[in-house]
N, CA and C atoms as an extended XYZ file, in Angstrom:
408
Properties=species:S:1:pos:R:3:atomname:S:1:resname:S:1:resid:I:1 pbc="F F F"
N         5.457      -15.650       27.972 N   UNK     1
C         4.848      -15.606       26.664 CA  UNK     1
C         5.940      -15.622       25.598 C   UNK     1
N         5.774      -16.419       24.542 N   UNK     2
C         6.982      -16.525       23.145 CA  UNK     2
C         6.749      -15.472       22.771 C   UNK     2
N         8.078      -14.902       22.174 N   UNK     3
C         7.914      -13.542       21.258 CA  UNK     3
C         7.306      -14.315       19.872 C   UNK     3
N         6.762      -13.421       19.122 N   UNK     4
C         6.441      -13.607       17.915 CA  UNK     4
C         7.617      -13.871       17.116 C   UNK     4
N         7.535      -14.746       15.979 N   UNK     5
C         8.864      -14.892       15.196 CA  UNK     5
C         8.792      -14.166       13.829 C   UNK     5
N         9.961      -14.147       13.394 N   UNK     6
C         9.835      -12.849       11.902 CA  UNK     6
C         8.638      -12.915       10.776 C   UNK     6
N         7.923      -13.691       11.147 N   UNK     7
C         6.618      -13.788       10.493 CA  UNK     7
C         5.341      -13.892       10.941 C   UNK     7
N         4.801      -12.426       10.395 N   UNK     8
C         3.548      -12.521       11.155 CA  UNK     8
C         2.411      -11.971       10.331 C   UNK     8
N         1.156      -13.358       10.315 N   UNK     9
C         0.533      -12.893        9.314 CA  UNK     9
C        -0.592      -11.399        9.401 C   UNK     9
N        -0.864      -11.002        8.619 N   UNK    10
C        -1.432       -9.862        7.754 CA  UNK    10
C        -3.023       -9.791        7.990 C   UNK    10
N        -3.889       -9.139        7.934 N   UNK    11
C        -4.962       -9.112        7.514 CA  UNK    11
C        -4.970       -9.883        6.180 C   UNK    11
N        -6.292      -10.220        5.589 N   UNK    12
C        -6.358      -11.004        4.440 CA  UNK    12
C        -5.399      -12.562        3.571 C   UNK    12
N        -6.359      -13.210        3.114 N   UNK    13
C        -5.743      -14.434        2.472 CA  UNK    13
C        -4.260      -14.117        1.769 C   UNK    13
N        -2.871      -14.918        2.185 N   UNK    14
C        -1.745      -14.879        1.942 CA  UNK    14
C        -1.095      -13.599        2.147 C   UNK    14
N        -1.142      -12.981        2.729 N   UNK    15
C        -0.580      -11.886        3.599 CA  UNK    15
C         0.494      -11.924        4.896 C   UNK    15
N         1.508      -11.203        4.547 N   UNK    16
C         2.530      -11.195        5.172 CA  UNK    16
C         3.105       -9.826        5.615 C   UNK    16
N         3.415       -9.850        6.664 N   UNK    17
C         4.426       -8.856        6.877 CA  UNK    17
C         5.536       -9.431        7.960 C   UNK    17
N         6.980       -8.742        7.642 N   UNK    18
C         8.085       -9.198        8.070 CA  UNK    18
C         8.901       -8.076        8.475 C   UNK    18
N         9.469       -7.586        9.631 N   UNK    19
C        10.393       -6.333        9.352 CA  UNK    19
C         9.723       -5.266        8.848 C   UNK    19
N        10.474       -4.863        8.182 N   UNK    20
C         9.952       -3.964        7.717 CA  UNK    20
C         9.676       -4.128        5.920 C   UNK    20
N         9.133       -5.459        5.848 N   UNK    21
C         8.667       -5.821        4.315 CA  UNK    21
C         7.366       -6.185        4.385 C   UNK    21
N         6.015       -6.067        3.717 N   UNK    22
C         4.973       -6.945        3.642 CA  UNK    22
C         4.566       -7.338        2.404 C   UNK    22
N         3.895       -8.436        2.194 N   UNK    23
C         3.600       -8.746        0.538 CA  UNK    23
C         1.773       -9.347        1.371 C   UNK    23
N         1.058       -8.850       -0.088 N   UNK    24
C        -0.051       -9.716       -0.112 CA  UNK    24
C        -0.973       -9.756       -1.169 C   UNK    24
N        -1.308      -10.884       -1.858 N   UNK    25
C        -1.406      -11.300       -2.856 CA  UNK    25
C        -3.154      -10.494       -3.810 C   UNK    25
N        -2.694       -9.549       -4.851 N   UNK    26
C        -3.494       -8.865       -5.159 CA  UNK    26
C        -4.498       -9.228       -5.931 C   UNK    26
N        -4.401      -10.493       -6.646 N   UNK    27
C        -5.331      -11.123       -7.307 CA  UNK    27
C        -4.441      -12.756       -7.117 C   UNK    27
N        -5.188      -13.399       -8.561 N   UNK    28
C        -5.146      -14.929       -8.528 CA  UNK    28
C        -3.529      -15.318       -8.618 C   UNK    28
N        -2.710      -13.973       -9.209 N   UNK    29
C        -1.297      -14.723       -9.779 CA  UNK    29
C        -0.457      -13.014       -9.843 C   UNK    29
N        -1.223      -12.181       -8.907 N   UNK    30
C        -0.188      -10.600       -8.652 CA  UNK    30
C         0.203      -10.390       -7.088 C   UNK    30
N         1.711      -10.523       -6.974 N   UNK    31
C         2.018      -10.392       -5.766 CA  UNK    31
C         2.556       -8.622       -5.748 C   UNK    31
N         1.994       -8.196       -4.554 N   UNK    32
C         2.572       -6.518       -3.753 CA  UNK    32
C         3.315       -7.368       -2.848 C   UNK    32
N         4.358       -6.155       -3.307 N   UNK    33
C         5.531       -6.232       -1.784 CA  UNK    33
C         6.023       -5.261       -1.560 C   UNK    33
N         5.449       -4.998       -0.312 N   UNK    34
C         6.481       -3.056        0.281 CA  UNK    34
C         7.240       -3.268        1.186 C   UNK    34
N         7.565       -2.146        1.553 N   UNK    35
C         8.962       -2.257        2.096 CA  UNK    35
C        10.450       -2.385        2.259 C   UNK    35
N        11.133       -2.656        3.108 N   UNK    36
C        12.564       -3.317        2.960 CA  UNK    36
C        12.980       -5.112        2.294 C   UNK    36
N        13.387       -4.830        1.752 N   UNK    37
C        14.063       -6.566        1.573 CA  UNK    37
C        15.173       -6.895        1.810 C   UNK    37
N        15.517       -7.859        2.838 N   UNK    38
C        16.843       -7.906        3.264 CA  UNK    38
C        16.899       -9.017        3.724 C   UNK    38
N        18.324       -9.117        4.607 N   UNK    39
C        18.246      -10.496        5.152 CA  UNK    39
C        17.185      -11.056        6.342 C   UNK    39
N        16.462       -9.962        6.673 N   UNK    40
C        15.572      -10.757        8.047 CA  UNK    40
C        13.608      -10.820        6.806 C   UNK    40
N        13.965       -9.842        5.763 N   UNK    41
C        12.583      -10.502        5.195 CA  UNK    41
C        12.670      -11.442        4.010 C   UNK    41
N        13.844      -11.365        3.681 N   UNK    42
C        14.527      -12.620        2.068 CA  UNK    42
C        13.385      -13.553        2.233 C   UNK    42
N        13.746      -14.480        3.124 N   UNK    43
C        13.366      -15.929        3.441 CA  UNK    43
C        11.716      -16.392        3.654 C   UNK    43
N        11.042      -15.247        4.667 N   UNK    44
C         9.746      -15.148        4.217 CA  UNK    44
C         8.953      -15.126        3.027 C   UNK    44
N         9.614      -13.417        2.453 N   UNK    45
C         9.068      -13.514        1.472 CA  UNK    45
C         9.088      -14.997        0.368 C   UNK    45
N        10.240      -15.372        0.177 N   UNK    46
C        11.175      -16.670       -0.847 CA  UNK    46
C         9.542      -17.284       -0.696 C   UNK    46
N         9.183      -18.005        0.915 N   UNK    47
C         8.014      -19.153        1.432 CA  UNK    47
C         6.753      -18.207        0.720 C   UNK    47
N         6.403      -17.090        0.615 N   UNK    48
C         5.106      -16.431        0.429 CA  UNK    48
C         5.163      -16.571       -1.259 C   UNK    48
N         5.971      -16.703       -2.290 N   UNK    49
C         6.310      -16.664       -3.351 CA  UNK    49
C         6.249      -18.419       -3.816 C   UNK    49
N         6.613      -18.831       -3.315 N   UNK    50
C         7.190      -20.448       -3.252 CA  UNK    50
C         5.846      -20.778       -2.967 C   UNK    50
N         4.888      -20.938       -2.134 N   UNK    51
C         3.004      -20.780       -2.212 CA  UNK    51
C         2.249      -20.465       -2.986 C   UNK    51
N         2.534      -19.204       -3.482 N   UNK    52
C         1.921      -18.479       -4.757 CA  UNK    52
C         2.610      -19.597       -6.065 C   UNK    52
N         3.649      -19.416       -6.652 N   UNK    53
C         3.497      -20.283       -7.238 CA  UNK    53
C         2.660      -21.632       -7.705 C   UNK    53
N         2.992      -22.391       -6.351 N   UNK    54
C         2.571      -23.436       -5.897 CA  UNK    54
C         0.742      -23.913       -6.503 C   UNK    54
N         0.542      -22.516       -6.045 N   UNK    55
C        -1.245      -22.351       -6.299 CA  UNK    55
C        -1.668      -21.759       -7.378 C   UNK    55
N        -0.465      -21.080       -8.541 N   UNK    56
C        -0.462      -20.764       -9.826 CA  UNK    56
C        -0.786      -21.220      -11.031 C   UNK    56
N        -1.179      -21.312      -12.241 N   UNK    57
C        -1.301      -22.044      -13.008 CA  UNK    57
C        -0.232      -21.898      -13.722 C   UNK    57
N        -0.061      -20.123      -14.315 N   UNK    58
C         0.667      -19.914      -15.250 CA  UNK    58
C         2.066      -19.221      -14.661 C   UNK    58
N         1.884      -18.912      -13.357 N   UNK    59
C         2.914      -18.088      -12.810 CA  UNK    59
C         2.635      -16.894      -11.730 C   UNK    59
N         3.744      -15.926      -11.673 N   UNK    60
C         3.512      -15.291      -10.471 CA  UNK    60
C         3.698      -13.643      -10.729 C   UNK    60
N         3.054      -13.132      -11.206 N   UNK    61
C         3.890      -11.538      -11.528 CA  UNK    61
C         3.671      -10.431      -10.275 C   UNK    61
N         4.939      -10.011       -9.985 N   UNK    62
C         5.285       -8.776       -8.706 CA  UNK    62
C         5.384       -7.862       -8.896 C   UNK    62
N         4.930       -7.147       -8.044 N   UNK    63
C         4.036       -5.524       -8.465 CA  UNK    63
C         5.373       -4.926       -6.955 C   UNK    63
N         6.309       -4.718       -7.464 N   UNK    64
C         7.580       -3.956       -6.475 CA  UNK    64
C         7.652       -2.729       -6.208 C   UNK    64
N         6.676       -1.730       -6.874 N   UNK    65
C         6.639       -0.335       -6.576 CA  UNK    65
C         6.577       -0.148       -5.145 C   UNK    65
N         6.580       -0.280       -4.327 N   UNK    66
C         6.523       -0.011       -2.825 CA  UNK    66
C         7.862       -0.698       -2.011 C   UNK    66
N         9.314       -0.623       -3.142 N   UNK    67
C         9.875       -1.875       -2.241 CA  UNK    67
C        10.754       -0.495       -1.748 C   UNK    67
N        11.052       -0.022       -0.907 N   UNK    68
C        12.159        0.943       -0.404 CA  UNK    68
C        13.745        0.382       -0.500 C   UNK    68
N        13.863       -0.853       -0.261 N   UNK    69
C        15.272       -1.278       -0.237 CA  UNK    69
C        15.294       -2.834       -0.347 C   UNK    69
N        16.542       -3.250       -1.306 N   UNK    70
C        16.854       -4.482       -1.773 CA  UNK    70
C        18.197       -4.794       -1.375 C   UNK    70
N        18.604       -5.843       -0.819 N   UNK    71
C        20.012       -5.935       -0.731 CA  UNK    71
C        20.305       -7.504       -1.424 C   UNK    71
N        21.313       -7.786       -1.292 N   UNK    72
C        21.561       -9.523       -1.968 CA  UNK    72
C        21.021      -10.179       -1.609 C   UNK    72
N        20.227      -10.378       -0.602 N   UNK    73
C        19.659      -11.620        0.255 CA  UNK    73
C        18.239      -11.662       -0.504 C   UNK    73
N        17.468      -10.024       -0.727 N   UNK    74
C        16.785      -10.454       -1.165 CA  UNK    74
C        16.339      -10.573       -2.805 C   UNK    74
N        17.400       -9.954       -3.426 N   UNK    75
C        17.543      -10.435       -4.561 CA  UNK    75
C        18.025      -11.876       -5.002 C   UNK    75
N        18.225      -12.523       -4.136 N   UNK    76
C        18.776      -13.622       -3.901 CA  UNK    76
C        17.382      -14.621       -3.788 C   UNK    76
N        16.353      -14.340       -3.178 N   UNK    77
C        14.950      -14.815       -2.876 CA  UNK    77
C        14.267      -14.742       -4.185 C   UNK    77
N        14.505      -13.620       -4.666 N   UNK    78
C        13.905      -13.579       -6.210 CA  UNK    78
C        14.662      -14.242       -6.782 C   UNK    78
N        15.582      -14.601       -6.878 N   UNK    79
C        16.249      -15.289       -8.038 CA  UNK    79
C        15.614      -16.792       -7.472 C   UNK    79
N        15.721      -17.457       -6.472 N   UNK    80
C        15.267      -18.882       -5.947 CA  UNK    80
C        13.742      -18.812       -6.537 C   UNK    80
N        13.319      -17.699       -6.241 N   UNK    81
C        11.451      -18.260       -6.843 CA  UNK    81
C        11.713      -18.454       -8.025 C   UNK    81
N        12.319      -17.267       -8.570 N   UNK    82
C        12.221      -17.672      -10.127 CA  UNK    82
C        12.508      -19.007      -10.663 C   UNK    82
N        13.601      -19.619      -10.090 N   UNK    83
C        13.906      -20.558      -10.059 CA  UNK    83
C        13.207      -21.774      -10.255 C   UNK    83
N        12.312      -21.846       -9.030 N   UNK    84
C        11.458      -22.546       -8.754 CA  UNK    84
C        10.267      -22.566       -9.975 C   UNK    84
N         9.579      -21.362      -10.157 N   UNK    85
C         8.929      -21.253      -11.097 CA  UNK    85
C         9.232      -22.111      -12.522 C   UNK    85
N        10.733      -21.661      -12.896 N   UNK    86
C        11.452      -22.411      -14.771 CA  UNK    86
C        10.858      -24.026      -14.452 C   UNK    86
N        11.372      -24.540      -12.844 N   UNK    87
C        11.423      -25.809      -12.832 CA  UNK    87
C        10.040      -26.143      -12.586 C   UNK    87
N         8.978      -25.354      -12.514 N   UNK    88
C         7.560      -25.820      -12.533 CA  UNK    88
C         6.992      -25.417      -13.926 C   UNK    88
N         7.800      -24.924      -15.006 N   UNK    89
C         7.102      -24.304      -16.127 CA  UNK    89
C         6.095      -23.769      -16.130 C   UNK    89
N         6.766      -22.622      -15.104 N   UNK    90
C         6.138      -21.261      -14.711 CA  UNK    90
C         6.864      -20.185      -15.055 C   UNK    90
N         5.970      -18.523      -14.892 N   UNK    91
C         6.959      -17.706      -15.151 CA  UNK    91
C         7.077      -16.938      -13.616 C   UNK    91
N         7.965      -15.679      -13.858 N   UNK    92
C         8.170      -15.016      -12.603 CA  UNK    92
C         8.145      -14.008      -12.987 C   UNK    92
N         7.294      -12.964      -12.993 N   UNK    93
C         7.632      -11.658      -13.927 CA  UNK    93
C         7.867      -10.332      -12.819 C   UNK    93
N         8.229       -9.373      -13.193 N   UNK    94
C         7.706       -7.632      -12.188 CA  UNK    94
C         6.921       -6.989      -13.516 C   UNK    94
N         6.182       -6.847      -12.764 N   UNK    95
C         5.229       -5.720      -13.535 CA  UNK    95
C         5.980       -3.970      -13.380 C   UNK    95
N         5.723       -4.101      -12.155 N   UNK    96
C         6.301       -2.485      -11.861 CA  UNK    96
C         7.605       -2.766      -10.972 C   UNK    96
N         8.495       -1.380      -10.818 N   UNK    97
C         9.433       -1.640       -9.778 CA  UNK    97
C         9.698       -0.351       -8.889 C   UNK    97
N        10.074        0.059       -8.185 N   UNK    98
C        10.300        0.747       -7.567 CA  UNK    98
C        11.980        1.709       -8.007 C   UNK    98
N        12.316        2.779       -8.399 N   UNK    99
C        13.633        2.977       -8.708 CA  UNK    99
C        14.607        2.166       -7.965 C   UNK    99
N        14.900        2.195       -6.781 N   UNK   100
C        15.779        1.422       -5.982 CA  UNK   100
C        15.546        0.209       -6.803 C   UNK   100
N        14.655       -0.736       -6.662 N   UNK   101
C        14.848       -2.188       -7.266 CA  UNK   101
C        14.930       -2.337       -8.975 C   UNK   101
N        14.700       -0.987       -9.381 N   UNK   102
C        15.118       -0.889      -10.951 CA  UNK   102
C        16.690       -0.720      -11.264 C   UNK   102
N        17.262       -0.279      -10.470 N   UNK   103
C        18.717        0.882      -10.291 CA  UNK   103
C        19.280       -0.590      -10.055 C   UNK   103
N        18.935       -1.781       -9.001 N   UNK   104
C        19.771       -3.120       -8.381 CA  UNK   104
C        19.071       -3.687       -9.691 C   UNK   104
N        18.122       -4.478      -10.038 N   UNK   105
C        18.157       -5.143      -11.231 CA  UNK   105
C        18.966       -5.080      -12.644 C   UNK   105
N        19.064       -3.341      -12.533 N   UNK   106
C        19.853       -3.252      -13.629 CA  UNK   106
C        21.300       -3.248      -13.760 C   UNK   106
N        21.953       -2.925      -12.418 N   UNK   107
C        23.349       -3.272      -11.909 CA  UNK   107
C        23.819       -4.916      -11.802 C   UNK   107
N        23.115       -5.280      -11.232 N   UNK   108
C        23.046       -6.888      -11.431 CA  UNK   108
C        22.709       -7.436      -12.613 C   UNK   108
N        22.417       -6.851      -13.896 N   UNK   109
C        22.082       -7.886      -15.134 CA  UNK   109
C        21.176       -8.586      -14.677 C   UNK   109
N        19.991       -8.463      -13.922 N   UNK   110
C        19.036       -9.777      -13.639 CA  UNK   110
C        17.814       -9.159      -13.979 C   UNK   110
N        17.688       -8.404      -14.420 N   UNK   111
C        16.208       -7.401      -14.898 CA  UNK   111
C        15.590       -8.366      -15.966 C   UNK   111
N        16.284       -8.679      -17.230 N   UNK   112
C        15.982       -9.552      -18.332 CA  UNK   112
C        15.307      -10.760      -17.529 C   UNK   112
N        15.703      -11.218      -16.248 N   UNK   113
C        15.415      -12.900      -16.252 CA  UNK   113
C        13.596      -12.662      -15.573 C   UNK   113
N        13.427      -11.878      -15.662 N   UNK   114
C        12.019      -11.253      -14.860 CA  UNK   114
C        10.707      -10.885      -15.660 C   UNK   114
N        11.272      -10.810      -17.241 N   UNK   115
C        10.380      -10.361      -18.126 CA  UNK   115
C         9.863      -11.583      -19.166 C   UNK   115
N         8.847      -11.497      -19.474 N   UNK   116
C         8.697      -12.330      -20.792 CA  UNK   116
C         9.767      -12.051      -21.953 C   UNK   116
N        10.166      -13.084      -22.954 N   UNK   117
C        11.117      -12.599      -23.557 CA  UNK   117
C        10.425      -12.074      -24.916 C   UNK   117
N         8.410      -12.067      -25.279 N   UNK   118
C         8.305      -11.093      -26.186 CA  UNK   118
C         7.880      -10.012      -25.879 C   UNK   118
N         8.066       -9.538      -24.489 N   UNK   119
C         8.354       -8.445      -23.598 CA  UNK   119
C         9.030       -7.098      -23.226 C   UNK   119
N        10.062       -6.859      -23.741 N   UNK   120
C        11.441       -6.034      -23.541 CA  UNK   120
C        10.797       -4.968      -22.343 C   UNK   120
N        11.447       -4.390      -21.536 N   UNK   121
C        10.835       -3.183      -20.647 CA  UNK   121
C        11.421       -2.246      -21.700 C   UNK   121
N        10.087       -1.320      -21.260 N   UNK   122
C        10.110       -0.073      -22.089 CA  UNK   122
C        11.228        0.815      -21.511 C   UNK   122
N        11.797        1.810      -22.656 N   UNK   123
C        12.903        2.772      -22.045 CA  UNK   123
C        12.265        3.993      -21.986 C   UNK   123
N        12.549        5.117      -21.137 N   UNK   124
C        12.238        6.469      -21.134 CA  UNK   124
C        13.527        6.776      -21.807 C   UNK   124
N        13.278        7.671      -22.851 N   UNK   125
C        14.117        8.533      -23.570 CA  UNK   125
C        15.079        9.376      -22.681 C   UNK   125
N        16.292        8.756      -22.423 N   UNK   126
C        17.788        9.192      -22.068 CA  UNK   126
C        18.010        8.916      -20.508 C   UNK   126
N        16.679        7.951      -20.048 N   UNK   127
C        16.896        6.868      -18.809 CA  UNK   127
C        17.532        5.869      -19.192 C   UNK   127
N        17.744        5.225      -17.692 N   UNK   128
C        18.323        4.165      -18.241 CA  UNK   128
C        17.169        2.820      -17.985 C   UNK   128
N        16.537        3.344      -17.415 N   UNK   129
C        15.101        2.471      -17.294 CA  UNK   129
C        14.142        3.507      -17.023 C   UNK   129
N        12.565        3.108      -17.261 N   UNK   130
C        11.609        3.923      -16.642 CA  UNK   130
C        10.379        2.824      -15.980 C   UNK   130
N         9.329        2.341      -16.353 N   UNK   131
C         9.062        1.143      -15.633 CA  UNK   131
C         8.925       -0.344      -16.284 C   UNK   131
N         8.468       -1.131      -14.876 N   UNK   132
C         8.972       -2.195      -15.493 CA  UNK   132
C         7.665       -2.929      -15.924 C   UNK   132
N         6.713       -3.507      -16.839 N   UNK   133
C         5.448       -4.068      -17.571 CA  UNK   133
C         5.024       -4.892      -17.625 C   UNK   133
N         4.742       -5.441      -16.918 N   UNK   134
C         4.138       -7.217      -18.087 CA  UNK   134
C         3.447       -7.304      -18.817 C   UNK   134
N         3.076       -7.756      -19.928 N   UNK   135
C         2.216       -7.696      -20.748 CA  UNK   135
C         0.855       -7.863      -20.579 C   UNK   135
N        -0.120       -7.125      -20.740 N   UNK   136
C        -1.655       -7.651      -20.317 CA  UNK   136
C        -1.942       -8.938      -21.004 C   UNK   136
């Protein structure tokens, strides 16, 4: 019998889980993703994002409160969707984030490329972030 490979789908339409990451799509254009993000779930997730888009009108906004851990690979996946998104004149937003992926967005300077720009994330008074919004 084949082992299963790092992707295996989920209960419900566009649902994923990988490792120890899962995403699945909460409405028409809100992606959840919990878990780890790393190099064995980057690449999945990148394809589950890269779909969503795909089937988007206006874009894709990620709801990250559940992400436990981010490393380059998969900040690296977010940066490619986003990507993808500019070149479809789409957006890529986070609504919420998880501290860990607030603490790496904001070390990396890549927090800004995630927001609408008449957007700003709100600050908690003498944080250095508190969460992250999209605009209703």
């Amino acid at each position: 019998m084949k082992a299963p490979g790092p992707l295996t789908r989920a209960v419900g339409k566009g649902a994923y889980s990988s490792g120890g990451l899962a995403a699945r799509a909460k409405s028409a254009c809100t992606v959840l993703v919990e878990g780890e993000l790393d190099l064995d779930s980057a690449e999945p997730l990148y394809q589950h994002l890269r779909r969503a888009l795909d089937r988007s009108t206006g874009g894709v906004i990620l709801d990250l409160r559940q992400v436990a851990f981010c490393d380059c690979s998969g900040l690296s996946a977010l940066l490619r969707a986003r990507h993808r998104a500019l070149a479809q004149g789409k957006t890529l937003s986070i609504r919420s984030a998880s501290p860990a992926m607030r603490r790496l967005l904001t070390l990396t300077r890549t927090r800004a490329l995630f927001t609408a720009a008449t957007a700003p994330f709100p600050r908690a008074a003498g944080a250095v972030a508190s969460t992250l919004e999209h605009p209703a």
